[in-house]
VMD Tcl script that builds the backbone (N, CA, C; Angstrom):
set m [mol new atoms 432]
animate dup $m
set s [atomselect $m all]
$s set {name element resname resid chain x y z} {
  {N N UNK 1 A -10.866 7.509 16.820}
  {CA C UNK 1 A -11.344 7.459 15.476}
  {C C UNK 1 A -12.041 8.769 15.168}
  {N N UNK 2 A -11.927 9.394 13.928}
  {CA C UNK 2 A -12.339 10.586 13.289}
  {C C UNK 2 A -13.851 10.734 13.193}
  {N N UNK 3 A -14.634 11.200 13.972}
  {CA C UNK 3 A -15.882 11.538 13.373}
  {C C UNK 3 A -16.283 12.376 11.926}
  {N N UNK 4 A -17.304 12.205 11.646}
  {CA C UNK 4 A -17.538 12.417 10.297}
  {C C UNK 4 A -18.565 13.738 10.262}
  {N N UNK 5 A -17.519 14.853 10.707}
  {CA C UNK 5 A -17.983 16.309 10.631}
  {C C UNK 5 A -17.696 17.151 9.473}
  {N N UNK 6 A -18.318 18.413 9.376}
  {CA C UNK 6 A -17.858 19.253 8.112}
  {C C UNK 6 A -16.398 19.774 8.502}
  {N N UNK 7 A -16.310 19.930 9.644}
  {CA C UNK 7 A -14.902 20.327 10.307}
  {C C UNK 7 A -13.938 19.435 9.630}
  {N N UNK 8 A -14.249 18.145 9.835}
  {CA C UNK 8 A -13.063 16.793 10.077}
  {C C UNK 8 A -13.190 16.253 8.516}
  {N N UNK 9 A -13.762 16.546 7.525}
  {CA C UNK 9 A -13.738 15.658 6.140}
  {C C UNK 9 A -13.319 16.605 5.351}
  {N N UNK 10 A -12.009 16.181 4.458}
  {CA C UNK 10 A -11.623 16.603 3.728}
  {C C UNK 10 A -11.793 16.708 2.490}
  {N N UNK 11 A -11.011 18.591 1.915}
  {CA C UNK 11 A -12.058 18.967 0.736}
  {C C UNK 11 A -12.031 18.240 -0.371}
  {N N UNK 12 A -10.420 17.315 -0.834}
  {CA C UNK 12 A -9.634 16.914 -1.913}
  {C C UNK 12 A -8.646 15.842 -1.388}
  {N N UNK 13 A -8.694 15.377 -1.991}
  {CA C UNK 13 A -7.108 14.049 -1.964}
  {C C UNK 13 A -6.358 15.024 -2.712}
  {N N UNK 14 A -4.803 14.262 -2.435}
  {CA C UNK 14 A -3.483 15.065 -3.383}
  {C C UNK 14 A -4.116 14.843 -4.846}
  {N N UNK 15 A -3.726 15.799 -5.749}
  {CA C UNK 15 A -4.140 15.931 -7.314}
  {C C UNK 15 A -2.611 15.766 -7.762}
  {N N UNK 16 A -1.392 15.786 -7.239}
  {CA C UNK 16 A -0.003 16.257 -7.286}
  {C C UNK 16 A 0.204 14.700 -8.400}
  {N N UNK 17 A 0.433 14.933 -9.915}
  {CA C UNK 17 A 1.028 14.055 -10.718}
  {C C UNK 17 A -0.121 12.986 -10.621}
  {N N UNK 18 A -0.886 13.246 -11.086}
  {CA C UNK 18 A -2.713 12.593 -11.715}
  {C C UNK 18 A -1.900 10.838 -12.485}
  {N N UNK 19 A -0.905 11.331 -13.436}
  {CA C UNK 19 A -0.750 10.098 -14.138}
  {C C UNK 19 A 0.583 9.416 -13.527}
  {N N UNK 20 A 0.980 9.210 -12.341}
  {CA C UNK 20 A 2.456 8.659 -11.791}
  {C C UNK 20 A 1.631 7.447 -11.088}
  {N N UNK 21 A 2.408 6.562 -10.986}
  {CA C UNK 21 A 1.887 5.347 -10.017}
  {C C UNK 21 A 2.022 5.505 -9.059}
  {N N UNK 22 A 0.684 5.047 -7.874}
  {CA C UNK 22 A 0.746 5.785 -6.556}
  {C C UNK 22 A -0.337 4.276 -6.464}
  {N N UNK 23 A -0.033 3.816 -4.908}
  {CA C UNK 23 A -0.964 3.283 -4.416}
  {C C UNK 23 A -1.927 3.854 -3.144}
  {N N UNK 24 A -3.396 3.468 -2.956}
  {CA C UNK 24 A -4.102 4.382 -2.237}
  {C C UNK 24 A -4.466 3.247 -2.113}
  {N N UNK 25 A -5.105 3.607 -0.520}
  {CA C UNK 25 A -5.708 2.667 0.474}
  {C C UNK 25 A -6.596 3.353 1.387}
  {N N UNK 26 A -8.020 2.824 1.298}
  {CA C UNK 26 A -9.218 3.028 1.941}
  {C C UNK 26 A -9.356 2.982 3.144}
  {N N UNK 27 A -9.830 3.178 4.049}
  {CA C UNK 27 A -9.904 2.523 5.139}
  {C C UNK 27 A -11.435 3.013 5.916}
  {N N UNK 28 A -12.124 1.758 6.128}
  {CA C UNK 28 A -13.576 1.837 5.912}
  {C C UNK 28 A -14.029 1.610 7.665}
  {N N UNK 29 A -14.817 1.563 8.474}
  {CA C UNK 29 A -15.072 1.428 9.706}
  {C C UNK 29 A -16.083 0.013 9.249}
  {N N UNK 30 A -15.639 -0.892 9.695}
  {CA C UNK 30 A -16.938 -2.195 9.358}
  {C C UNK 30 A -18.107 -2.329 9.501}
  {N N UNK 31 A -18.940 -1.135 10.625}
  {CA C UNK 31 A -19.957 -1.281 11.321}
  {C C UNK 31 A -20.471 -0.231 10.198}
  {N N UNK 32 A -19.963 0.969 9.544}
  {CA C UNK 32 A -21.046 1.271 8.712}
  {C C UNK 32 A -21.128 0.852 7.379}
  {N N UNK 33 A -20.761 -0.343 7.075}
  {CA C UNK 33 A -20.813 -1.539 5.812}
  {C C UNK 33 A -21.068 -2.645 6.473}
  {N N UNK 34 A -22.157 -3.091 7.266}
  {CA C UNK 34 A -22.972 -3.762 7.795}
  {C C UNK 34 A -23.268 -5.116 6.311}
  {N N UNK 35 A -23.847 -3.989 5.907}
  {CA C UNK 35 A -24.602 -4.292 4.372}
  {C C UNK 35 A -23.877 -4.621 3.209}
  {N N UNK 36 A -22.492 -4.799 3.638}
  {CA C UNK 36 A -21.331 -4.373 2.009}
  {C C UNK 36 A -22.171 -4.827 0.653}
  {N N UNK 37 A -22.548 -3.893 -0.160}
  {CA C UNK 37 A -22.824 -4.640 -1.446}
  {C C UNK 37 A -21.460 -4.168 -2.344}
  {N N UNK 38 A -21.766 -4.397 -4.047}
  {CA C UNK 38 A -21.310 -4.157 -5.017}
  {C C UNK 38 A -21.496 -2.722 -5.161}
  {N N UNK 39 A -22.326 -1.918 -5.174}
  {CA C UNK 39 A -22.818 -0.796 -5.116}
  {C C UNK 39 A -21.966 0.045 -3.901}
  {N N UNK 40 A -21.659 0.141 -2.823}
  {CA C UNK 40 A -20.936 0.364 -1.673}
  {C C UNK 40 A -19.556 0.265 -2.403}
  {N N UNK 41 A -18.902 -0.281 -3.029}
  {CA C UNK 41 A -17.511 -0.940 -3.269}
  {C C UNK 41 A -17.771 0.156 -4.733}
  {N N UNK 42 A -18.523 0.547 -5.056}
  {CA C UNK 42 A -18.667 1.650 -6.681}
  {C C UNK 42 A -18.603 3.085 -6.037}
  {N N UNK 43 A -19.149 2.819 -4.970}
  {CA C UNK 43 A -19.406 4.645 -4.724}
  {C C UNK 43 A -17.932 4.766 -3.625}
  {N N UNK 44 A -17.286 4.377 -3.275}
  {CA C UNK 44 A -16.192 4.571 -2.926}
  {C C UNK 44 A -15.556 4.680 -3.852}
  {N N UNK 45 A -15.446 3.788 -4.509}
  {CA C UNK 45 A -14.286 4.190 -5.523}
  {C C UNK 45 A -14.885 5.869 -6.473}
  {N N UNK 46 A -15.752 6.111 -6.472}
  {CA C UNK 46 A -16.482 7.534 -7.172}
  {C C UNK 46 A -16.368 8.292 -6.266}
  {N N UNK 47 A -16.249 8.594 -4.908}
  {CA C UNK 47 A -16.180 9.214 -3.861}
  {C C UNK 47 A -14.219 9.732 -4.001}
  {N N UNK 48 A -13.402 8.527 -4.316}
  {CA C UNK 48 A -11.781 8.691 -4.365}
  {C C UNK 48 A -11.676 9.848 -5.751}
  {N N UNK 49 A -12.553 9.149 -6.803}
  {CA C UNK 49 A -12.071 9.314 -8.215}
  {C C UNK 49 A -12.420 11.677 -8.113}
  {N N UNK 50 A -14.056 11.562 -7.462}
  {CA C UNK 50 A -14.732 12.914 -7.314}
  {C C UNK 50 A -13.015 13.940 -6.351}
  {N N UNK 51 A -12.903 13.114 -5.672}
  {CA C UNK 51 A -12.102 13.819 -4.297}
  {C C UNK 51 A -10.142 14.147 -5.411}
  {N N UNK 52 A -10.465 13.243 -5.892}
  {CA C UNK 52 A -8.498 13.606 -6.675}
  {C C UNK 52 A -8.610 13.879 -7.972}
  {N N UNK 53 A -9.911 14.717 -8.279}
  {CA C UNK 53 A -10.283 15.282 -9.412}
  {C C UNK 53 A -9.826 14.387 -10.760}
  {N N UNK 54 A -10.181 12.477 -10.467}
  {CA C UNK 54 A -10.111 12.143 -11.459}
  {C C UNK 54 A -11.228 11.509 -12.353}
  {N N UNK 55 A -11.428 11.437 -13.633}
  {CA C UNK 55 A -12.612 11.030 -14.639}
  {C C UNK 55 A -13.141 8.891 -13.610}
  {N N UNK 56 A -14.200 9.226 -13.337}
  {CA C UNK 56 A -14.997 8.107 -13.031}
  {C C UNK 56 A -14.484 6.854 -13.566}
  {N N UNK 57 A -14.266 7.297 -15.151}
  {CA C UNK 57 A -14.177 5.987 -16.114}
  {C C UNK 57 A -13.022 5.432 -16.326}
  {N N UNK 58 A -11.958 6.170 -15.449}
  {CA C UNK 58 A -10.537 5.772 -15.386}
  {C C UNK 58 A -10.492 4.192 -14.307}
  {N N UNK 59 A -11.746 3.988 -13.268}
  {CA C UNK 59 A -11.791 2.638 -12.940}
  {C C UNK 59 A -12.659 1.574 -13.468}
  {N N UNK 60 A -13.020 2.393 -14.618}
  {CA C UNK 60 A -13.898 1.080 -15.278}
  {C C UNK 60 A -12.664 -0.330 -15.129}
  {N N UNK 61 A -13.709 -1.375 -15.615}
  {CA C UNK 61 A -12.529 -2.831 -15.377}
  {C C UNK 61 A -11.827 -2.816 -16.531}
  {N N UNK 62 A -12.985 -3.022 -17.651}
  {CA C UNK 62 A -12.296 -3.114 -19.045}
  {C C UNK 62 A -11.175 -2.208 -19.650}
  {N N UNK 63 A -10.665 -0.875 -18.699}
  {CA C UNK 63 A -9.871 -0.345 -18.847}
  {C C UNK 63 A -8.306 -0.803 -18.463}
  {N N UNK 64 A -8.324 -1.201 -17.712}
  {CA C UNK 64 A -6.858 -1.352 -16.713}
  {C C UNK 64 A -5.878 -0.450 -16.620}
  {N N UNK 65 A -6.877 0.661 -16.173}
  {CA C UNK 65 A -5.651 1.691 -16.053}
  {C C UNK 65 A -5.200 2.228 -14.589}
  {N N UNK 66 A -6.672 1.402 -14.043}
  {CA C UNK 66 A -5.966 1.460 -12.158}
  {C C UNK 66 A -6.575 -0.010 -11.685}
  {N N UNK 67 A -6.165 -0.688 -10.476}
  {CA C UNK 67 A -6.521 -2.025 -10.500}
  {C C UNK 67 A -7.051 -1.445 -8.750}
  {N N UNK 68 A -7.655 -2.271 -8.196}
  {CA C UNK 68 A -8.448 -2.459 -6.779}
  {C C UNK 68 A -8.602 -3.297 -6.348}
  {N N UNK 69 A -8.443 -3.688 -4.959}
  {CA C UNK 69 A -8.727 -4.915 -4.068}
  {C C UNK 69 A -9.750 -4.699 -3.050}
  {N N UNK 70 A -10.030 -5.379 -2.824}
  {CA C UNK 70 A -11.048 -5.097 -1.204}
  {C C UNK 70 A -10.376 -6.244 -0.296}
  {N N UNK 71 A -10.868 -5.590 0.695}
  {CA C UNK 71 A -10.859 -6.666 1.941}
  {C C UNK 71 A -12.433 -6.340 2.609}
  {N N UNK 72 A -12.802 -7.750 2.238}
  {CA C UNK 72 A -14.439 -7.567 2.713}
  {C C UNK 72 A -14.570 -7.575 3.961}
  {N N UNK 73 A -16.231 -7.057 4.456}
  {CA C UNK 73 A -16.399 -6.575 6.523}
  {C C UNK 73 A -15.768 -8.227 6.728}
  {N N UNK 74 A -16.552 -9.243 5.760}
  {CA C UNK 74 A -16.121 -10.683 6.507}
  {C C UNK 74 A -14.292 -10.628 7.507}
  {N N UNK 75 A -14.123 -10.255 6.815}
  {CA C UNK 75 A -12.211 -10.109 6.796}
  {C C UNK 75 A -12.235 -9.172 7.315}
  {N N UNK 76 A -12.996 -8.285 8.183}
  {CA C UNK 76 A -12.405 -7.000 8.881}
  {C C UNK 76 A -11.672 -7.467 10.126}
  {N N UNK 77 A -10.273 -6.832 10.199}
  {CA C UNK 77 A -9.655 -6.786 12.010}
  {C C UNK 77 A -9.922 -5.629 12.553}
  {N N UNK 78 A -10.340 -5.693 13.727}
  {CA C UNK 78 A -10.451 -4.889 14.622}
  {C C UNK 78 A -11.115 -3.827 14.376}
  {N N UNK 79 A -12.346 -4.073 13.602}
  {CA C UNK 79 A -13.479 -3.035 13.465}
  {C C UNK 79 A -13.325 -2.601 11.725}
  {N N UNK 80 A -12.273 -2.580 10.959}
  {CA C UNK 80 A -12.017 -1.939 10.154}
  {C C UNK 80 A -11.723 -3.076 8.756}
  {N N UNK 81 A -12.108 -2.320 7.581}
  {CA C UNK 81 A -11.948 -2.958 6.242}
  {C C UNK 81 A -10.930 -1.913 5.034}
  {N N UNK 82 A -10.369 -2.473 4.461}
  {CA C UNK 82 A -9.728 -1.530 3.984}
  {C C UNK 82 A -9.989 -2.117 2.219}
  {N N UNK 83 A -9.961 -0.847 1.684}
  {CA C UNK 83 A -9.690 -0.916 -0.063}
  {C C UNK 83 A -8.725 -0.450 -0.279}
  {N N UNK 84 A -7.998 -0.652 -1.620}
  {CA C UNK 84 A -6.807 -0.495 -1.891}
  {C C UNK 84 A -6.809 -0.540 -3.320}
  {N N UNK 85 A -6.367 0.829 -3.953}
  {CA C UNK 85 A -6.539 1.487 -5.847}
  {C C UNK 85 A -4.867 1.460 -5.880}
  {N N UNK 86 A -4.704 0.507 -6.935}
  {CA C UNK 86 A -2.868 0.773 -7.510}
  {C C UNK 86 A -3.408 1.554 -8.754}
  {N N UNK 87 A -2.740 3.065 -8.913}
  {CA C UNK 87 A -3.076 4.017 -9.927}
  {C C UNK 87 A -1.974 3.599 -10.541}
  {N N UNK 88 A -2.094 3.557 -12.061}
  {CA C UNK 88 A -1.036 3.829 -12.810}
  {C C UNK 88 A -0.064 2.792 -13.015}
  {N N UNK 89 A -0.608 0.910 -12.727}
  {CA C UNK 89 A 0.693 0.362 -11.538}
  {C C UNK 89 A 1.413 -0.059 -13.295}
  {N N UNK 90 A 0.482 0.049 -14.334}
  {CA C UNK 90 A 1.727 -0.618 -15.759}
  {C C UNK 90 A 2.726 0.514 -16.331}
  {N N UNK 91 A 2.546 1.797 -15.694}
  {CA C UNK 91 A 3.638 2.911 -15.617}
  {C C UNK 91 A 5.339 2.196 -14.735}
  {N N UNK 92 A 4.586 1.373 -14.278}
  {CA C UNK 92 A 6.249 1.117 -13.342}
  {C C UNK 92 A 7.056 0.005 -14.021}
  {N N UNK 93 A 8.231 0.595 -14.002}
  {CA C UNK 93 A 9.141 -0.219 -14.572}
  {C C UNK 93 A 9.689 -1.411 -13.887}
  {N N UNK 94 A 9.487 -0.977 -12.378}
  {CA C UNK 94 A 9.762 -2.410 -11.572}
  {C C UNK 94 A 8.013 -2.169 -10.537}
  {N N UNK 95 A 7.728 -3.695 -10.287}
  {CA C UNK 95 A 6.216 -3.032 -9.943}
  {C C UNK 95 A 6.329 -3.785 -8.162}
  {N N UNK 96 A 6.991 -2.943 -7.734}
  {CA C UNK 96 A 7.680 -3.122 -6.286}
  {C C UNK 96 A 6.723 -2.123 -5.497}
  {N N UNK 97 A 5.443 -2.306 -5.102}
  {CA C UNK 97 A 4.529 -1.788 -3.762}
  {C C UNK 97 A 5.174 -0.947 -2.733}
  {N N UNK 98 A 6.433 -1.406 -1.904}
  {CA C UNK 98 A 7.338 -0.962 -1.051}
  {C C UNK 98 A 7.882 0.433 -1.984}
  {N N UNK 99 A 8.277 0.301 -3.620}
  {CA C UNK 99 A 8.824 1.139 -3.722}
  {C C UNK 99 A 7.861 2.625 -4.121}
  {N N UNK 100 A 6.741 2.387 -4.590}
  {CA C UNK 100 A 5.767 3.327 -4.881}
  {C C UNK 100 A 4.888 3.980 -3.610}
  {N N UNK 101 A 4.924 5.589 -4.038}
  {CA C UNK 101 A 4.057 6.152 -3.131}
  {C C UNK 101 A 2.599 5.788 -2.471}
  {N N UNK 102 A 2.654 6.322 -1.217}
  {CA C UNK 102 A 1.235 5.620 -0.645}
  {C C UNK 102 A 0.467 6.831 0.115}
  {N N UNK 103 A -0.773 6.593 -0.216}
  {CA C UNK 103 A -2.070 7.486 0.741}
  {C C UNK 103 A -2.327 6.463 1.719}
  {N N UNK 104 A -3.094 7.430 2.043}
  {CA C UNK 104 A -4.511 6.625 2.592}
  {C C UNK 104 A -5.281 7.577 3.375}
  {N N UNK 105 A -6.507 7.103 3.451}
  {CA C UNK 105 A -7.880 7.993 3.329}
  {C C UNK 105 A -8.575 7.386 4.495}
  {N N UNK 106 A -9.420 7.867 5.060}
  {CA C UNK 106 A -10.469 7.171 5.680}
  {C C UNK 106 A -11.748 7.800 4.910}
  {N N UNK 107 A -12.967 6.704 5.445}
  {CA C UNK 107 A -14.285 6.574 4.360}
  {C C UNK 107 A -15.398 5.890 5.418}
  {N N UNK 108 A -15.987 7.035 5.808}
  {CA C UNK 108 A -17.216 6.857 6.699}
  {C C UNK 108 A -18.423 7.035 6.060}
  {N N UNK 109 A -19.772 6.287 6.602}
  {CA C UNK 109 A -21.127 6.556 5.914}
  {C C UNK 109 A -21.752 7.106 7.292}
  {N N UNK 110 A -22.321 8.101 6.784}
  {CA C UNK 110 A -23.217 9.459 7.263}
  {C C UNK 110 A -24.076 8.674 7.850}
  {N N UNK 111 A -24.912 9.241 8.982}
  {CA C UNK 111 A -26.538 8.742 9.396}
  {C C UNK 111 A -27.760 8.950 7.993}
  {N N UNK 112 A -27.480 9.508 7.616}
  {CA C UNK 112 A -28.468 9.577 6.301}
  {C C UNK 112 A -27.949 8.262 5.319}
  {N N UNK 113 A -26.632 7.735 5.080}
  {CA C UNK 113 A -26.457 6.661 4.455}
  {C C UNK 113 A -25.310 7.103 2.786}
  {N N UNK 114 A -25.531 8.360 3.371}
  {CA C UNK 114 A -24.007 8.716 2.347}
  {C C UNK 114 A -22.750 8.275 2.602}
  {N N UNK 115 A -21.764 7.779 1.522}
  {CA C UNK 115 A -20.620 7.699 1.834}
  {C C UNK 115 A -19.706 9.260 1.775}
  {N N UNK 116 A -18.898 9.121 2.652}
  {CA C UNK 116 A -18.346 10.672 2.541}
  {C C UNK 116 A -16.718 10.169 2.997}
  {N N UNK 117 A -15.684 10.874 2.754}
  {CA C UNK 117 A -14.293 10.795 3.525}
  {C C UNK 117 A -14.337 11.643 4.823}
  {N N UNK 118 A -13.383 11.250 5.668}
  {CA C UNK 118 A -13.328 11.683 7.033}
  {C C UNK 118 A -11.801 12.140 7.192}
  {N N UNK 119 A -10.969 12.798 8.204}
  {CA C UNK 119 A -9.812 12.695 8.571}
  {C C UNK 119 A -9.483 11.807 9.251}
  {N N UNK 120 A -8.098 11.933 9.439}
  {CA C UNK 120 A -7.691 11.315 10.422}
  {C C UNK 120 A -7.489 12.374 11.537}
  {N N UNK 121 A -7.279 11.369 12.933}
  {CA C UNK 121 A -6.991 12.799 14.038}
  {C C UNK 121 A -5.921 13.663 14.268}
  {N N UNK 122 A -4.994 12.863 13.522}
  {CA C UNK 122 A -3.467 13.631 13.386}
  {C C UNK 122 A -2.743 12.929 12.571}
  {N N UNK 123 A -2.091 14.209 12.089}
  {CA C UNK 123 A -0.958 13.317 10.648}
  {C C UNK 123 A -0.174 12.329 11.387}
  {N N UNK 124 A 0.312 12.482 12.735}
  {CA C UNK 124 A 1.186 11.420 13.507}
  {C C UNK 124 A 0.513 10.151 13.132}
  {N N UNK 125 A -0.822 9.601 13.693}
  {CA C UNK 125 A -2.193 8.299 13.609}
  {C C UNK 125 A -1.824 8.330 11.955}
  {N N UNK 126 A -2.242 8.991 11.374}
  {CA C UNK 126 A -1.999 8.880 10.095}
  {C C UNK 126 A -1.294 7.774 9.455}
  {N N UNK 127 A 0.150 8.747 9.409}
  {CA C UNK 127 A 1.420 8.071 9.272}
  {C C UNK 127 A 1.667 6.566 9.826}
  {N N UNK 128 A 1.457 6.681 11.075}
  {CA C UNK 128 A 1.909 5.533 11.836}
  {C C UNK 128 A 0.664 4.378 11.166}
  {N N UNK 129 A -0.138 4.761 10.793}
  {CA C UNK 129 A -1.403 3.515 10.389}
  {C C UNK 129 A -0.385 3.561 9.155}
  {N N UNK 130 A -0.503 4.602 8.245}
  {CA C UNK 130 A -0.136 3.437 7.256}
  {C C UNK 130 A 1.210 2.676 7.196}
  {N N UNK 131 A 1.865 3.351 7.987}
  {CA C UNK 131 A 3.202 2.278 8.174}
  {C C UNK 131 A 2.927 0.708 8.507}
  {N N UNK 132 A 1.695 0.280 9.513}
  {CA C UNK 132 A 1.300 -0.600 9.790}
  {C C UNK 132 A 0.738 -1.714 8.608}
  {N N UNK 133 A -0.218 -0.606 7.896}
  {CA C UNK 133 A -0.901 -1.080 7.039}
  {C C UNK 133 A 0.209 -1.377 5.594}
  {N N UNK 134 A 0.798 -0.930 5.192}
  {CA C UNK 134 A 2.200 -1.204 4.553}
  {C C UNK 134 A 2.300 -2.486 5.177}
  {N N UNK 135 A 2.896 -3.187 6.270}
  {CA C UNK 135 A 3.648 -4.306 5.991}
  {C C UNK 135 A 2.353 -5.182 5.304}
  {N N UNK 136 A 1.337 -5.265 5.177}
  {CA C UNK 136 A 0.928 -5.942 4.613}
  {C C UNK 136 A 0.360 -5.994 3.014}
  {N N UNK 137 A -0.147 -4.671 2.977}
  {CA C UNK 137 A -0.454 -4.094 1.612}
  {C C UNK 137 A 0.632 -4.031 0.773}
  {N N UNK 138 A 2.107 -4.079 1.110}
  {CA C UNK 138 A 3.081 -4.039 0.069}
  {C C UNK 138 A 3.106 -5.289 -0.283}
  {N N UNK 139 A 2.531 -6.809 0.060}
  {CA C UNK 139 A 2.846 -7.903 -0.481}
  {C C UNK 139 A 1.752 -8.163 -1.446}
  {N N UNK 140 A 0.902 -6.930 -1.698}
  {CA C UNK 140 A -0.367 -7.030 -2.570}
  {C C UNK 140 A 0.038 -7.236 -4.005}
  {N N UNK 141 A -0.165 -7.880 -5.113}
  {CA C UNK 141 A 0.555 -7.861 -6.325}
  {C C UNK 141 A 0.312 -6.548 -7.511}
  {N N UNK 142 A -0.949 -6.336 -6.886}
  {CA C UNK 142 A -1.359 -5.052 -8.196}
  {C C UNK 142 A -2.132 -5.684 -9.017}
  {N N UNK 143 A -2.845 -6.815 -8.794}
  {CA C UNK 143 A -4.176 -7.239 -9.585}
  {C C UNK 143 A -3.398 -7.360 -11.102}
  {N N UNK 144 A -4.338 -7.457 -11.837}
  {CA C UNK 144 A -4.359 -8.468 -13.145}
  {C C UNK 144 A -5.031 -7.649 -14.187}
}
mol reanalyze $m
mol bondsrecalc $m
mol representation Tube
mol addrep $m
């Protein structure tokens, strides 16, 4: 697992096509969301929005212009919790998960209690997680 150095956290998420439907997926370590509040579940998503140079207010609710899920620490496997932002998902003409592009990020909190993004240790871990994480996240519907 990626420690959370100036070395290892990255400067930006892809900015590549701001308005295309893309799904992104969090991936949180459970032990430093001990505490999960509502507040924790805001600054991540402001931490994604700051990092892919997009406007804050694009996840307001009353908007629906990107939808989000959590999987709370309750529900963590194997140490880990994941969030999950469908950008853009009423852009798609068929709204098929499998068929739309996918990230994913990791999202560590600092000893001081900041949330910050982290790497992964290699694009190989990378890849191969989210392939994993795919079979299940593609049966996600894209919220409401």
């Amino acid at each position: 697992m990626a420690e959370n150095t100036k070395d290892s956290a990255p400067s930006a998420v892809s900015t590549d096509n701001l308005n295309q439907p893309k799904r992104v997926i969090l991936q949180h370590r459970a032990n430093d969301f001990d505490n999960w509040s509502g507040e924790d579940y805001h600054s991540v998503i402001r931490l994604y929005a700051a990092l892919s140079r997009r406007p804050v207010d694009e996840f307001d609710f009353g908007r629906k212009i990107h939808y989000t899920h959590a999987q709370t620490p309750l529900a963590a496997v194997r140490g880990f919790f994941y969030m999950t932002l469908d950008l853009h998902k009423d852009l798609l003409r068929n709204p098929d998960p499998s068929q739309v592009q996918h990230e994913i990020y990791r999202v560590c909190r600092t000893e001081d209690g900041t949330i910050s993004p982290c790497k992964f240790r290699s694009p190989v871990k990378e890849q191969n997680l989210l392939r994993k994480i795919r079979h299940f996240s593609d049966t996600l519907d894209g919220g409401d």
